[in-house]
C-alpha positions, 0 to 999 in steps of 0.5 A: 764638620757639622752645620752649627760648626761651618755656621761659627766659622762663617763670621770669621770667613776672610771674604767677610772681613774683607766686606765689612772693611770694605762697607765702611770704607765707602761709608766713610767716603759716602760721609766724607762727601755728604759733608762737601755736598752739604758745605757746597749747597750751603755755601750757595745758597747763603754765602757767608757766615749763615752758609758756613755755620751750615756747611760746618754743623749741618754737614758734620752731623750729617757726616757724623750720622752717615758713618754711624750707619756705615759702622753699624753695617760693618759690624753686622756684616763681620759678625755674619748676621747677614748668613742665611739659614739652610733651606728646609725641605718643603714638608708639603711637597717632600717630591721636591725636597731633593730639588729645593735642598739642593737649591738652596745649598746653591744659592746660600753663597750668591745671596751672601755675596750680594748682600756682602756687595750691596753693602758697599757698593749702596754707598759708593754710588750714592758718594758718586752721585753726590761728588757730580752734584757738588761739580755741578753745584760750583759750576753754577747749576743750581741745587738746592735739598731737595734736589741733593736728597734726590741724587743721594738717594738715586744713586744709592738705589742705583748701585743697590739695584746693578748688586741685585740684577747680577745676582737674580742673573747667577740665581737664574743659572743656579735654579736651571742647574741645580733646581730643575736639574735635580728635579728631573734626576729624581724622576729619571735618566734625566738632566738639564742642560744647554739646548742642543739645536733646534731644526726649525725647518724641519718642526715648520715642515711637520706642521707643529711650529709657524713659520719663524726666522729664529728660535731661542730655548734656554735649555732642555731637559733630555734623557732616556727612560725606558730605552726612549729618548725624551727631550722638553724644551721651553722654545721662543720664535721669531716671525720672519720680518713683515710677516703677519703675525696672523698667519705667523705668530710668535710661539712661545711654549715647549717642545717635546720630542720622544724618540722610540728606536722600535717605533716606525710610523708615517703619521699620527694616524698610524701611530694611533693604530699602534699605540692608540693611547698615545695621542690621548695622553699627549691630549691631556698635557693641555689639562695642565696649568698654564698650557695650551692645546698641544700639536703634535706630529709623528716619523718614523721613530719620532714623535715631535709635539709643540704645547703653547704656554697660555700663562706668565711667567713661563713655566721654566722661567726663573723666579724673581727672588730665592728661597724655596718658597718662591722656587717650589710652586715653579718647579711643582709645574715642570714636575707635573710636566715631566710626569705627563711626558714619562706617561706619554712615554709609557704608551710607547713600550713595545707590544 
C-alpha cells in the first residue's frame, strides 16, 4: 500500500469516527451547561424577568454558538485533517536521516491520539468546571461573568493540559527508543536500552563520582565495537542527607565505561604508557557542547570516565515538542558524543 493510499483510509480509521462522535458529544454537554451556568448567573444576579430573558436568550446563543464549534471540531476530525505529514528526512544533516524517519513514523500515531483526546476532553472539563460553578453559584456563592469566563476557561486549559503531559510522556519513551536507538544502530553494534545497575561504590571508590546516597539514569547506550564494550549513560546523583554539598555535590552528567578484555592496567598512568592517545582522546570530550572536564579512572580492563554536562536542557533529555526540527539539534549532540567515545575506543586496539 502506498503512503497517498494509507493517507485516504486515515479519515475513514474507526478510531477517527469514533473521536469525532465523541467531540461533539462533549460539545454538546459543554453547550447544554453554558446554557445552565448562564441561566444560573442570570437568574441571581437579577431575579425576574430581566434574569430570565437572560438565561433564555444569552444562554441559547451562547449554547448555539459552543455546539457550532464542537461540530465544526468534529467534522475536521473525521475528515482526517488533523493527520500529520510523514517526517522528512533532514537534507542538512543526512547522518540523521535513519533516526528522524524512524522518529517521526513513532510519534505520527501519539500526536494524532493527542489531538484526537484533546478534542474531547477540552470540552469536558471545561462542562465540569462549569457544573461546580452552577452548584456553587445556587448555594449562595457568588458569581458573576468574569468569574464564570475564568472557570470555563480554566477548566478547559485543564483537560487540554492532562492530554498534552501524556502525550510528551509516551513521545519521551518514543524519542529514547526509536530516536536515539536508531541513532547509535546507525554508528555501530549499538542500541538503547534500560540502564543496567550502577555500583556507585565502586565509581565513588575510583575517585570519578562524589559521594552520593543514590543515582538514577534513564538508560544507556551499550554495545560492542571492535571487540570493545561501550556503555554511555546520562546519570543523576543524590548527596547523602546533611552532606555539604561542597564536598558533595549533586552529579548530573554521563557515565562511560569501555571495557577491553586485552587490556590490563592498574591506573591511567599505565594505561597511557600503553595506549598514550587514550587519555588524550578522553580530554577532548569536554571540547564538546555542553560538557564539562571529564574524569576518568582506569582497572584492569576498564576504563571508567565521569563527564559533568554544564548545559540545560541535558544532552539526553527529551525535547519538549515532536517533529524533526525539534529532535534533530538534540540527537546531533549524543551523535557527536558517540563519535568521541568510538574515537576513544579506536586508541584502545591491540598493539
Amino acid at each position: 500500500m502506498t503512503a497517498d493510499a494509507v493517507t485516504d483510509a486515515a479519515p475513514h480509521d474507526p478510531s477517527t469516527k469514533g473521536a469525532a462522535r465523541a467531540a461533539f458529544i462533549a460539545f454538546l454537554a459543554l453547550a447544554a451547561m453554558v446554557w445552565i451556568g448562564i441561566a444560573v448567573g442570570a437568574n441571581v444576579r437579577a431575579p425576574g424577568v430581566v434574569g430570565l430573558v437572560g438565561a433564555v436568550l444569552g444562554g441559547f446563543f451562547a449554547a448555539l454558538l459552543t455546539a457550532a464549534i464542537g461540530g465544526g471540531i468534529a467534522l475536521k476530525l473525521a475528515s482526517g485533517a488533523h493527520n500529520t505529514p510523514p517526517a522528512a528526512p533532514d537534507a542538512f544533516n543526512p547522518e540523521l536521516a535513519p533516526a528522524l524517519r524512524a522518529l517521526g513514523e513513532a510519534q505520527r500515531p501519539i500526536t494524532k491520539h493527542m489531538v484526537e483526546q484533546a478534542a474531547w476532553r477540552t470540552p469536558a472539563f471545561a462542562a465540569a468546571g462549569v457544573a461546580a460553578w452552577s452548584l456553587l453559584v445556587l448555594v449562595g456563592l457568588p458569581g458573576g461573568v468574569l468569574d464564570f469566563s475564568l472557570v470555563l476557561l480554566l477548566a478547559g486549559l485543564a483537560g487540554y493540559g492532562l492530554t498534552r503531559l501524556q502525550a510528551w510522556r509516551e513521545q519521551s519513551d518514543v524519542y529514547l527508543q526509536r530516536g536515539v536507538g536508531t541513532l547509535a544502530g546507525s554508528m555501530g553494534n549499538l542500541v538503547w536500552r534500560k540502564a543496567t545497575a550502577i555500583d556507585l561504590k565502586a565509581l565513588q571508590a575510583a575517585g570519578i563520582l562524589p559521594r552520593a546516597a543514590d543515582s538514577d539514569a534513564t538508560g544507556e547506550i551499550a554495545g560492542t565495537q571492535s571487540g570493545v564494550s561501550i556503555r554511555i549513560a546520562p546519570l543523576s546523583t543524590r548527596p547523602p542527607q546533611g552532606a555539604d554539598k561542597a564536598t558533595a555535590p549533586a552529579f548530573n552528567g554521563l557515565l562511560i565505561e569501555i571495557e577491553a578484555p586485552h587490556l590490563s592496567v592498574a591506573s591511567m598512568e599505565a594505561l597511557a604508557s600503553v595506549h598514550p592517545a587514550v587519555p588524550v582522546r578522553i580530554g577532548q570530550l569536554a571540547a564538546l557542547p555542553g560538557l564539562g572536564a571529564p574524569v576518568s579512572a582506569a582497572t584492569g580492563a576498564r576504563i571508567l570516565i565521569a563527564v559533568p554536562e554544564r548545559a540545560k536542557p541535558r544532552l539526553f533529555a527529551s525535547p519538549l515538542l515532536p517533529g524533526s526540527s525539534a529532535a534533530a539539534p538534540r540527537l546531533a549532540r549524543i551523535r557527536q558524543l558517540v563519535a568521541a567515545v568510538l574515537h576513544i575506543t579506536d586508541a584502545l586496539a591491540p598493539r
